[in-house]
C-alpha positions as CSV (number, residue, x, y, z in Angstrom):
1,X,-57.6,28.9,-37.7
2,X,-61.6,28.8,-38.4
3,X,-60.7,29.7,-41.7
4,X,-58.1,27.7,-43.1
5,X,-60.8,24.9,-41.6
6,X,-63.1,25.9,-43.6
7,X,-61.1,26.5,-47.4
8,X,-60.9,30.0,-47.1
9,X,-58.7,32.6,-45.7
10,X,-59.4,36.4,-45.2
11,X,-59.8,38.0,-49.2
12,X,-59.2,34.4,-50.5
13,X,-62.5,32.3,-50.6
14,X,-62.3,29.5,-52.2
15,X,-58.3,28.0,-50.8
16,X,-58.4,24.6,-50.9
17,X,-58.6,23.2,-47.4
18,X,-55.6,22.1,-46.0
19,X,-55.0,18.4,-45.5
20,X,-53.1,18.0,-42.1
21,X,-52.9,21.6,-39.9
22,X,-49.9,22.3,-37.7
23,X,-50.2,25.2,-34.6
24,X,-47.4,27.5,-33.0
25,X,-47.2,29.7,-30.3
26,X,-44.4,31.3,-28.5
27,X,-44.7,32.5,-24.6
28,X,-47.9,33.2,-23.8
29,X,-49.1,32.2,-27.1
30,X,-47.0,28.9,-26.5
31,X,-49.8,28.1,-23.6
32,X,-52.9,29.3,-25.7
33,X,-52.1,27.1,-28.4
34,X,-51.6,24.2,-25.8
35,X,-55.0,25.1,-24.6
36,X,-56.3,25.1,-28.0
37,X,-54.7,21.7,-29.4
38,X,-56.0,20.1,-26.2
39,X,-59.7,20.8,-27.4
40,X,-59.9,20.2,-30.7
41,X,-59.2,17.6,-33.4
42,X,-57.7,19.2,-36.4
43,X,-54.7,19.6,-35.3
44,X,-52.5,17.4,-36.8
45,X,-48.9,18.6,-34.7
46,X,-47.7,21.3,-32.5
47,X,-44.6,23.4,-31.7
48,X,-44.0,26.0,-29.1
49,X,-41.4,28.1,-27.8
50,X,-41.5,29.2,-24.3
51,X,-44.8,28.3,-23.8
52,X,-46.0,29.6,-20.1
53,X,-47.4,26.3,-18.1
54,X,-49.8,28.3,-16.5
55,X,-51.4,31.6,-17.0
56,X,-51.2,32.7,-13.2
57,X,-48.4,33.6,-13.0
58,X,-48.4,36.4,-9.8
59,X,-47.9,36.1,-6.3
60,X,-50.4,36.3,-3.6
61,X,-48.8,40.1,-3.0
62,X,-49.1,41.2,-6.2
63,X,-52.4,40.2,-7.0
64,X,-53.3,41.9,-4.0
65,X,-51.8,45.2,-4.6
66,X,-53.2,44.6,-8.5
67,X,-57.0,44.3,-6.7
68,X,-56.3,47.3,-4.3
69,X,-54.8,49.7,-7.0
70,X,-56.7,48.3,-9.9
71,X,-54.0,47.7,-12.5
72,X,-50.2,46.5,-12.3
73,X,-46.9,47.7,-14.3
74,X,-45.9,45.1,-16.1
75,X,-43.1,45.5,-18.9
76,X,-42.7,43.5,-21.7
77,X,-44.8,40.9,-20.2
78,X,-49.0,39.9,-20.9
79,X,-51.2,41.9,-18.4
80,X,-54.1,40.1,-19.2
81,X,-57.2,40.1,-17.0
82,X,-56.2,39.1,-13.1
83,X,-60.2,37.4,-13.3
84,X,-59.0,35.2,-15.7
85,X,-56.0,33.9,-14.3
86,X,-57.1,33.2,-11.2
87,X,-60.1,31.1,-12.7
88,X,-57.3,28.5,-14.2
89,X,-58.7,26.2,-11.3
90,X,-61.8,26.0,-13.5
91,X,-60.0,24.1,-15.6
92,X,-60.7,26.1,-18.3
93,X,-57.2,27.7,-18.7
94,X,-55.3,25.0,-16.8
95,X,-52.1,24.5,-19.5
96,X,-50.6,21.4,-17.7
97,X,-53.9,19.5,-17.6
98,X,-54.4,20.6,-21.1
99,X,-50.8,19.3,-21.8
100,X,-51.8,15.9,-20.8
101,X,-54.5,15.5,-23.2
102,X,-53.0,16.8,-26.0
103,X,-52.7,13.6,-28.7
104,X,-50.4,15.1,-31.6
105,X,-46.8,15.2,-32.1
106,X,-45.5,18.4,-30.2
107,X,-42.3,20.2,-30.3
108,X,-41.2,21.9,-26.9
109,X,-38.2,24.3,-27.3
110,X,-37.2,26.4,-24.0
111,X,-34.2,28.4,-24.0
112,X,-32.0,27.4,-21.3
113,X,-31.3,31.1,-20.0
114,X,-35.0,32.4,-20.9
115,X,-35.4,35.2,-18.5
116,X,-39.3,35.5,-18.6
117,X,-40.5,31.7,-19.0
118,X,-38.3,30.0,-16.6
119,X,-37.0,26.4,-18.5
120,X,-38.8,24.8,-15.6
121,X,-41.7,25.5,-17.1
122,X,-41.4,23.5,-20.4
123,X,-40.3,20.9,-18.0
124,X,-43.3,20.8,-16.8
125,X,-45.2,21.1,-19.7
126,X,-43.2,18.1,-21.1
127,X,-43.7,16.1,-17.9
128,X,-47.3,16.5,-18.0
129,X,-47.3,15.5,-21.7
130,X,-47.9,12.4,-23.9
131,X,-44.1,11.5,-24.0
132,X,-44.8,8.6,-27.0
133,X,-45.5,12.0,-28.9
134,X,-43.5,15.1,-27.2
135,X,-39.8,15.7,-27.5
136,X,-38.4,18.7,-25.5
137,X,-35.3,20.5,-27.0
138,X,-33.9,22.8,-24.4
139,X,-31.7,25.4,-26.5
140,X,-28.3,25.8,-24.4
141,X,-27.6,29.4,-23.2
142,X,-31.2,30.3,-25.1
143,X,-33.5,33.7,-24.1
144,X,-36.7,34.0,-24.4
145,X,-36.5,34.9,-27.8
146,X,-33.5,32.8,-28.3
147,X,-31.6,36.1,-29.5
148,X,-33.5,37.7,-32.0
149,X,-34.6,41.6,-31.0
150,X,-36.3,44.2,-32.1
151,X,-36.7,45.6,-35.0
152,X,-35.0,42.8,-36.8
153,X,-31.8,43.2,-37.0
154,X,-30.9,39.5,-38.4
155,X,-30.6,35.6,-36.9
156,X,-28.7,34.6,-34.4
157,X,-27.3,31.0,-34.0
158,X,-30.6,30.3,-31.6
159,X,-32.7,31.5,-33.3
160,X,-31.7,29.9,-37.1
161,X,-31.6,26.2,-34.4
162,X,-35.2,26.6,-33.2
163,X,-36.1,28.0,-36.9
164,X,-35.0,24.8,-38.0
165,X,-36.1,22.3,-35.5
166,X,-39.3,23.8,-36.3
167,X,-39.3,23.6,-39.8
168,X,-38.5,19.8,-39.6
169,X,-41.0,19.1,-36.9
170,X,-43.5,20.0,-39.0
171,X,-42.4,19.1,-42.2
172,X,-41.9,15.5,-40.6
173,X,-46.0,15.3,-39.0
174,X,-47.7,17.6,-42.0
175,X,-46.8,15.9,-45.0
């Protein structure tokens, strides 16, 4: 991000800054770039998919027996640092306060059926938001990753919606 900011970008010095930046982030990613967009000012629009509300996201028993045993199993989910989590009331990782301060036009599409970032929680992001500048689009029957797999093994009808919606969003607030 620093260095599309700045007119250059990895082996090409010398880009052209852009005019108007947009951000995206999906899941865990989703609630970074909320973070992010929350704190600075050249963001121009947002859109994220499945975007975690907060990042603790453990019960008091598994936290526990992640302190006692010093790591937890996870699969297919972020095991980021338990420290970090649990310092969200710092306000320093606190997505839905975030949310709320965010001032650019931002895209929120939850799948309906997302099996690791419950819907409720772009509900709540939304709820928290400017709603003047935040539209939530809740994709019926919609994973987590609104169909597609890996490796790729093409689109699915979900996935070519939220493509889409995307594409507009930003096409609408970036030029």
């Amino acid at each position: 991000f620093s260095a599309l900011e700045h007119g250059g970008l990895g082996e090409k010095p010398g880009l052209a800054r852009p005019t108007k930046i947009g951000l995206f982030g999906h899941s865990r990613g989703g609630g970074t770039a909320v973070l992010y967009a929350a704190s600075v000012a050249s963001v121009a629009a947002q859109v994220t998919w499945a975007a975690i509300a907060s990042v603790n996201r453990w019960d008091t028993k598994t936290r526990r027996l992640w302190r006692k045993q010093g790591r937890i199993d996870v699969v297919n989910v972020y095991t980021g640092a338990l420290d970090e989590a649990e310092q969200q009331g710092s306000g320093k990782l606190d997505i839905l306060h975030a949310a709320a301060r965010i001032k650019v036009p931002w895209l929120i599409i939850h799948g309906e059926q997302d099996e690791s970032v419950s819907v409720e929680e772009g509900k709540k992001l939304h709820e928290a938001a400017n709603k003047d500048q935040t539209k939530l689009e809740v994709v019926p029957g919609g994973g987590h990753t609104f169909g597609a797999r890996h490796p790729w093994a093409g689109s699915t009808p979900e996935m070519t919606r939220v493509m889409d919606a995307t594409v507009r969003w930003f096409s609408r607030h970036l030029f």
